[in-house]
N, C-alpha and C positions, 0 to 999 in steps of 0.2 A: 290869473290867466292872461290879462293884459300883460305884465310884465313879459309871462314866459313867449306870446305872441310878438312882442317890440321885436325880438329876436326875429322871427321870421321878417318883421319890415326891416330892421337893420341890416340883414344878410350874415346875422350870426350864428353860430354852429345850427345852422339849419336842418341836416337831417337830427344829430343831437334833440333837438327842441323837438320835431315833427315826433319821433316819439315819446315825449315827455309829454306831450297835448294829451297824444293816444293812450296812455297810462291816466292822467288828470280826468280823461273825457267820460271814465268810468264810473265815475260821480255825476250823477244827473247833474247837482246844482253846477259844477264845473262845466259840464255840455253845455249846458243852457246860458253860462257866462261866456264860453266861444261863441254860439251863434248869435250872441249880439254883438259880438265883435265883429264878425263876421257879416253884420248887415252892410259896412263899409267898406271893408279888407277883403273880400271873398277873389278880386283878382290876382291878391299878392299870394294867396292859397294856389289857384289855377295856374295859376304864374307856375309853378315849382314843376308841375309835369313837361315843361319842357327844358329845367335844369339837366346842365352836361352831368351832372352825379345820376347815374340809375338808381342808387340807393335813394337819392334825395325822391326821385320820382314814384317810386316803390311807395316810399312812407307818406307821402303829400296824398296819394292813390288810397292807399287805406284809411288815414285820417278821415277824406269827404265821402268813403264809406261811409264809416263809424258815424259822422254825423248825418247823413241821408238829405242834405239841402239842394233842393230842388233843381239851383242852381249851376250844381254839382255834376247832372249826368251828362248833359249832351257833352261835355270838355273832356268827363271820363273816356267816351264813346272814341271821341275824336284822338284821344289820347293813346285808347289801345289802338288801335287801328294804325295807330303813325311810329308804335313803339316796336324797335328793333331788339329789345335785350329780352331773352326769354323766360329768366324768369319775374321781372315786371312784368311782363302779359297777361300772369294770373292774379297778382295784386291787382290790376285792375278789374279784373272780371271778379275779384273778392269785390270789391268795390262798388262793381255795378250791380251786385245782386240784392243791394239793399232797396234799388230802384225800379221802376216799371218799366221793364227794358223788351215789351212788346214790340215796339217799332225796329230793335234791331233784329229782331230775330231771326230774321233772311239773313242779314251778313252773318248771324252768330253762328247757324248752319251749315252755310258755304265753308268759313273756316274751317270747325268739326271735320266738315269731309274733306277737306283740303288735308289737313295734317293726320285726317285718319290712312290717307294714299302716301303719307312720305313711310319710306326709309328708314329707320328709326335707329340712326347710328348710337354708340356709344357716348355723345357728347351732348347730343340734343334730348335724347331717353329720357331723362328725368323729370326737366323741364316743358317738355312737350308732353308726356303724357301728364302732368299737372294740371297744363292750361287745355288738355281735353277733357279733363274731369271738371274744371269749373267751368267749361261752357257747358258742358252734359248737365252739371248742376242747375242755371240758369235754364236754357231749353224743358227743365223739368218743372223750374221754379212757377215759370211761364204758362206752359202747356199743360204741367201737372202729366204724372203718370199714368198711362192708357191703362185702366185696370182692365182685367181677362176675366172669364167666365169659366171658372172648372166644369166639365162636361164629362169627365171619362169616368162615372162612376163602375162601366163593368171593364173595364179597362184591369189587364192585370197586374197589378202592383207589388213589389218585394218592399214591405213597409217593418220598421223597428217600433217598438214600444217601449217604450223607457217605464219600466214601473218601480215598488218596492221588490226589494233584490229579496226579501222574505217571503215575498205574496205573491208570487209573479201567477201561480194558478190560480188564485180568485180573477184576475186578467183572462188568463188562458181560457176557462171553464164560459166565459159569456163569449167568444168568435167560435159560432157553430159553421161556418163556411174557410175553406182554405187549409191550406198546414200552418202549424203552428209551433214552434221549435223555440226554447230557453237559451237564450246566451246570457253573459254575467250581469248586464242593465238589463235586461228585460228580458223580452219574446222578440223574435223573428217571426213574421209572417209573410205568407204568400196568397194574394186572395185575386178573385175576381167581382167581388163585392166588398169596396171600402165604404160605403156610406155603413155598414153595419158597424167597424170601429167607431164612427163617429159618435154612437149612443152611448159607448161604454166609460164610464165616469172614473175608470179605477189605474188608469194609464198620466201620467204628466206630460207627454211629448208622442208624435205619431211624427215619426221621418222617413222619405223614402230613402232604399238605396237605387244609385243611378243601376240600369242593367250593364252588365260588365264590367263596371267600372267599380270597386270597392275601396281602393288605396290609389293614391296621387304620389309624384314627387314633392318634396318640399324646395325644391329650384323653381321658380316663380314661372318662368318662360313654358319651362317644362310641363309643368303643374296644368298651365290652362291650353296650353296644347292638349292634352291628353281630357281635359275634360271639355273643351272645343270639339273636339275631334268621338265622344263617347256621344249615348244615346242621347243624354239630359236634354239638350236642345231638340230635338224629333220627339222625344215625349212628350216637354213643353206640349210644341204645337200640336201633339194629338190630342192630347185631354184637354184643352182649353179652344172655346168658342171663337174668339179674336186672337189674330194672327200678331207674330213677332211686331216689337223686342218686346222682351222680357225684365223685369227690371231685379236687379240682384242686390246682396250686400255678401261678404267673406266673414264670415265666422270662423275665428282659428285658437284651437286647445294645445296650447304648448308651454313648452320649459324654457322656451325662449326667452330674449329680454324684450320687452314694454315696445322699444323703440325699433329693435331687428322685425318682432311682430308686424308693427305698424305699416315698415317700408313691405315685408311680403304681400302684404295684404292692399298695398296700393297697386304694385307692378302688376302681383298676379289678377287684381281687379282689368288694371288698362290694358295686358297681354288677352284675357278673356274677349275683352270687347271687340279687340282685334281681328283675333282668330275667331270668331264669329260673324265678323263682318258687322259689328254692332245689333246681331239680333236680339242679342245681351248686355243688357244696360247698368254699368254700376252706381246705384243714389245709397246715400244715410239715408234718408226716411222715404215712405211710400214703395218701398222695395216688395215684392212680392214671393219673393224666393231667398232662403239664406241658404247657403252652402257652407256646412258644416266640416271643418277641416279639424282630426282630431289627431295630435302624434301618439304613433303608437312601436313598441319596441324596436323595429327596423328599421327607425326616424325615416320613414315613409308617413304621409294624412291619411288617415281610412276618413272615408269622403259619404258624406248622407248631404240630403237635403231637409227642408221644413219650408212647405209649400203653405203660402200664406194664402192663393187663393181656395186651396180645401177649407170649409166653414167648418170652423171648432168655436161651438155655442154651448158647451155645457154647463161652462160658469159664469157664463155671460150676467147672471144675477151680482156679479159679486164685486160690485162698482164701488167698495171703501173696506178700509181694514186699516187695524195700529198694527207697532211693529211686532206682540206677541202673535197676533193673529196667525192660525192655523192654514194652510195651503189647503184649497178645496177639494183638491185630488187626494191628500192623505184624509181629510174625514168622510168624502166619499170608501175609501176604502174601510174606516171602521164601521162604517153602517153597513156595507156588505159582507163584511164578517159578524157582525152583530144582528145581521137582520132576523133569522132564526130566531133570536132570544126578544124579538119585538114583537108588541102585542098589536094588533091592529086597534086603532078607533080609542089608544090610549091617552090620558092625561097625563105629558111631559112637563120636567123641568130639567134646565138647564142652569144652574145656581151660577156658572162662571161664564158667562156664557158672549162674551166678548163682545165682535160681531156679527154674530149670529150663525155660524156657517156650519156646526155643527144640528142645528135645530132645522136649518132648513134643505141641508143633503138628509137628512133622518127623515122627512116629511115627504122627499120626493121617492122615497124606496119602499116606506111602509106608510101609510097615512093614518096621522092622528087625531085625536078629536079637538084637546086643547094644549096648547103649547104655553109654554111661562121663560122666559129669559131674565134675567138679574145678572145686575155687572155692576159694581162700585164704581166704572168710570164712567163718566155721563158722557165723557167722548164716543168711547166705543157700543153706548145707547142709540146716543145719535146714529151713527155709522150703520151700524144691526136693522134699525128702522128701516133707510135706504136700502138696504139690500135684502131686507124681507118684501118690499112695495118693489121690488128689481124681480122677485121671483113669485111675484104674487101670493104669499102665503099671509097668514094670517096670525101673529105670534104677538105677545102680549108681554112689554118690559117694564122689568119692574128697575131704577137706576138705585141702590138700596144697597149694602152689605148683606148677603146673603143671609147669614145667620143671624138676621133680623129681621129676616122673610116670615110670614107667618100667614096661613090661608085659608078659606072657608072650608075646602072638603082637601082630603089627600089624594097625591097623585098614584101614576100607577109605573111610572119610571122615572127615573134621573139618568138623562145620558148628558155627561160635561168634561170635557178637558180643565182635568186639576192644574193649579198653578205649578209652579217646580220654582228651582233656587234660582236668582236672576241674581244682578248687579242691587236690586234694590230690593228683596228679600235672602234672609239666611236661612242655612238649612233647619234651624231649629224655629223658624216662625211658618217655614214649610209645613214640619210635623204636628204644629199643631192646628193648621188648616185642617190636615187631613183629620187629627182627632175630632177639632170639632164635627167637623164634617158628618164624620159616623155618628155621632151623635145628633144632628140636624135631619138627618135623613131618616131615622126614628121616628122622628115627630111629624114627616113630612110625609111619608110612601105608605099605600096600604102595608097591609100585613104580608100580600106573595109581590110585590114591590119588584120593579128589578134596579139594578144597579149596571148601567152601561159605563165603563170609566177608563178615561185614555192614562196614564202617569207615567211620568217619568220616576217617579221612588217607587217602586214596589213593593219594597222591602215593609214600605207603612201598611200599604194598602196589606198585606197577608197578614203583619200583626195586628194591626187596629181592627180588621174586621171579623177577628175569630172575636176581640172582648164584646163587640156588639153584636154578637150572633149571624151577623154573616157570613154562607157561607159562596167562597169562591169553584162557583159551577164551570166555569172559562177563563182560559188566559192564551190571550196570543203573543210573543216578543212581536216589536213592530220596526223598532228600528234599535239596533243591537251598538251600535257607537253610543246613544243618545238613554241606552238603557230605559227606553220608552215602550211601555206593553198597554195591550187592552184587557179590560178585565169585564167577567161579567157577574156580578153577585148576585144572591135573593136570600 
């Protein structure tokens, strides 16, 4: 780091070096070998923001980001406020956001509105709505986002439900208020009682759609004209307590490329904030609203929302998972097809039982007496624990290879997601999970016993269970790609 620093005292390829530092500075120990360099040299650093190269001042701007020394802001400060080249204005405001930048935040303001009133030619467009996104950032960083208070529970709302494209009635059958209409992802609802969706455990997603407004252009200017100009904003401020802004992110579903995405979704961000007069706020995090843009065959966006201030606490239990781990919305769904076939006040086991999430959506829909979890990984023991003490239940792990389980008295169910074929099992050490299996559960279930069992083979599950005398009373397909069914035996 000395060496590649003599550089900046000698006046050698100096923006070169400035980003050489910024690459080295990546490595703690390297940072930590600049800023002692930098206990002496820190003015030949500050020095560089008023070098005649813009780039030089750019990079010199970012570096005393990257490092955050103390000594660093008020120069930053002074430095944007005196820079003329547009887009160095937002390198330094990258720069100062690593810092406590309370005290500017009158001037940071004034700006914001100053460039929110310009004109916004062709030439300055790009760069200018940049450096209103990083002071917006900042002003956020600062203030923190005014969170809102949802109010309009009998508010009428045209809300989508994302569920299984197989099961979409087991959804349907629990909204007893509103209409209720099937499209290919889900259900369509019309209600004037949404806090009742929010009980229903068998949905992945509740989006509104905006009223009238269903489809957007994909020309950015256009785009949030039409959604500037649509209800979204007046619904905002009806259902919520605290008045404007609103604070946003762009969500966009397209075939587009990585980098075309990226630039639509900044323009149509700054063009929103715009034509709203900024009662619409674009941040990365603390965003309260996503606007879901999906292309669809008339490369037009069909346009929903997912409103972050409606409380969705149904899995709020489920604070760890590995990467097999089941999504809680699809085991909630087999226990509502399965529930029927449960006995109240019975003794469960779950032989595979991960982290847990099948034993305790089964606990919240029929309630049991004792529950049993086993899982060979002691990771996903640990993890199961947490998220049992997250939903208050009460379940009992055993960290053990199953079928070397063995217990005082027999249970009166097994409901478990079998394993299936991965990177690190084959299909033939699959089949003989399942053989053993039928055999374990012999020794383990009363005599009228049931057998709850999600799998992806099925083909095992109907032969291996006719040689051990079960028989199969239920079967539902659950996800038809994945060839994954429920089954229910005794």
């Amino acid at each position: 780091m000395q060496k590649l620093f003599q550089n900046i005292l000698d006046g050698t390829n100096v923006r070169q070096t400035l980003s050489s530092l910024r690459k080295e500075c990546k490595d703690p120990k390297n940072c930590a070998a600049l800023e002692s360099i930098l206990t002496d040299h820190s003015p030949a650093l500050i020095g560089l923001l008023t070098s005649e190269d813009a780039k030089t001042r750019k990079n010199a701007a970012l570096l005393m980001g990257d490092l955050a020394l103390p000594q660093f802001c008020e120069p930053l400060f002074t430095g944007y406020q005196n820079e003329d080249t547009l887009f160095v204005k937002e390198s330094y405001l990258t720069a100062l956001s690593h810092f406590d930048c309370t005290r500017y935040l009158d001037s940071f303001k004034a700006r914001l509105d100053e460039l929110s009133a310009l004109e916004l030619t062709p030439e300055i467009k790009k760069h200018t709505e940049a450096e209103m996104r990083a002071l917006n950032a900042i002003i956020i960083l600062v203030e923190g986002a005014k969170k809102h208070t949802f109010t309009g529970y009998h508010e009428n709302f045209h809300c989508v439900l994302l569920t299984n494209r197989l099961h979409k009635d087991i959804t349907a059958k629990q909204i007893t208020h509103g209409e209720v209409e099937e499209f290919p992802a889900g259900l369509l609802v019309t209600t004037d009682q949404i806090e009742e969706l929010l009980y229903i455990r068998t949905y992945s997603e509740l989006l509104l759609v905006i009223p009238g407004v269903t489809t957007c252009s994909m020309q950015p200017t256009e785009a949030a004209r039409e959604l500037a100009s649509s209800k979204l904003l007046p619904l905002l401020k009806k259902v919520h307590k605290e008045p404007a802004p609103f604070y946003f992110r762009i969500g966009v579903k397209s075939q587009m490329p990585l980098d075309k995405k990226s630039i639509l979704v900044k323009s149509l961000s700054a063009e929103l904030e715009r034509f709203t007069n900024r009662e619409m706020l674009n941040t990365a995090s603390d965003y309260e609203l996503e606007i879901r843009l999906i292309e669809n065959k008339a490369h037009t966006f069909n346009v929903m929302v997912k409103l972050g201030t409606l409380p969705d606490e149904r899995f709020q239990y489920r604070r760890e998972s590995v990467a097999a781990s089941m999504k809680p919305v699809n085991a909630a769904l087999l226990v509502e097809l399965a529930k029927d076939y449960m006995v109240p006040d019975a003794q469960i086991l779950d032989p595979f039982c991960g982290v847990a999430t099948l034993l305790i959506e089964r606990q919240m829909v029929v309630k049991g007496n004792t529950s049993y979890g086993i899982d060979a990984y002691p990771e996903a023991i640990d993890k199961a624990k947490i998220n049992m003490e997250a939903a208050r239940q009460i379940i009992h792990f055993v960290n053990k290879d199953c079928f070397e389980f063995t217990h005082d008295y027999l249970f009166d169910e097994i409901f478990t997601d079998m394993p299936f074929e991965t990177g690190h099992k084959s299909d033939e050490e699959i089949y003989e999970i399942y053989r053993r299996f039928f055999d374990m559960a012999g020794n383990l279930l009363t005599e009228d016993g049931t057998i709850i069992m999600y799998a992806r083979n099925p083909e095992y599950v109907r032969s291996l269970s006719k040689g051990q005398n079960y028989k199969i009373i239920k079967e539902w397909e659950i996800m038809d790609k994945e060839n994954a069914w429920l089954f229910i035996l005794r």
